[in-house]
C-alpha positions in Angstrom: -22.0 -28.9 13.3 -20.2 -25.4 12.3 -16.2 -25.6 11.5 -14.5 -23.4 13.1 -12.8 -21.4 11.3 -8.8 -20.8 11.4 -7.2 -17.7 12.2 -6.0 -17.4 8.6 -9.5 -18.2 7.2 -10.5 -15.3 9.7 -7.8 -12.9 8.6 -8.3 -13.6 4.5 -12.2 -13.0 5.4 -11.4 -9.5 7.0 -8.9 -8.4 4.1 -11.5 -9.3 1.6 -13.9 -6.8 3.7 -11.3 -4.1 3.4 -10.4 -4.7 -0.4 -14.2 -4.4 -1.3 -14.6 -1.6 1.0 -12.1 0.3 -1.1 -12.6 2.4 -4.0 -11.1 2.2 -7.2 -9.3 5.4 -6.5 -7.8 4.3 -3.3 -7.1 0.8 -5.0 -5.2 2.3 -7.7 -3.6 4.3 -5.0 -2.1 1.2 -2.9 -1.2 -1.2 -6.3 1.1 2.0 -7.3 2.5 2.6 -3.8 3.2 -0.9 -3.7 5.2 -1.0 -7.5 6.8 2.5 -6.0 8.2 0.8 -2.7 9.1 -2.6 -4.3 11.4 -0.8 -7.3 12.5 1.3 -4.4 13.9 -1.6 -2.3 15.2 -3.1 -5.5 17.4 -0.2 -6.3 18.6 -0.4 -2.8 19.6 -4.0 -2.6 21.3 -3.9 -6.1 23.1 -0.7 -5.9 22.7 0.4 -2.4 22.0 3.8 -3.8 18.9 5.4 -5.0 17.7 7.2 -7.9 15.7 10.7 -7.9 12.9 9.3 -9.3 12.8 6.8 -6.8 13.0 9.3 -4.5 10.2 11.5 -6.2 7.9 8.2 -7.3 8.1 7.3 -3.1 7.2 11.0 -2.4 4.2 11.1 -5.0 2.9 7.8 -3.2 2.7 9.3 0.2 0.9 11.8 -1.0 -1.6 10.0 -3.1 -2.0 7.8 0.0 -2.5 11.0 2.2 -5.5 12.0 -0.3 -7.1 8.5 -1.1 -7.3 7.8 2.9 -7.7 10.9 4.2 -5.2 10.1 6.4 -3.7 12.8 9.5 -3.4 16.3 7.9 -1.1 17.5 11.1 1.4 16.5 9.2 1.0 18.6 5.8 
């Protein structure tokens, strides 16, 4: 008899689907938006301020996203 499978088995076996779907590009793309946002956040928690690099490292991420995904143009 199968096991079901749980909805977090389920979930884990989609995000693996994405992940490999991804290309290296793209995956570089969403490991550095991710460092960008978390020192970000950091900044803002300790200090409640933020730095311009921050604030140019955040920019520089939304558009590598915009590129790596192809994501809406309307708003360029």
């Amino acid at each position: 008899m199968a096991k079901k499978k749980t909805e977090y088995e389920s979930l884990e076996i989609s995000r693996q689907k994405g992940i490999q779907g991804m290309s290296e590009e793209q995956m570089k793309t969403v490991k550095e938006t991710e460092q960008h946002l978390s020192s970000a956040l950091q900044m803002l928690f300790e200090c409640q301020d933020l730095y311009l690099s921050d604030i140019r490292n955040l920019e520089q991420s939304v558009w590598d996203l915009r590129r790596s995904f192809d994501l809406d143009r309307r708003d360029w």
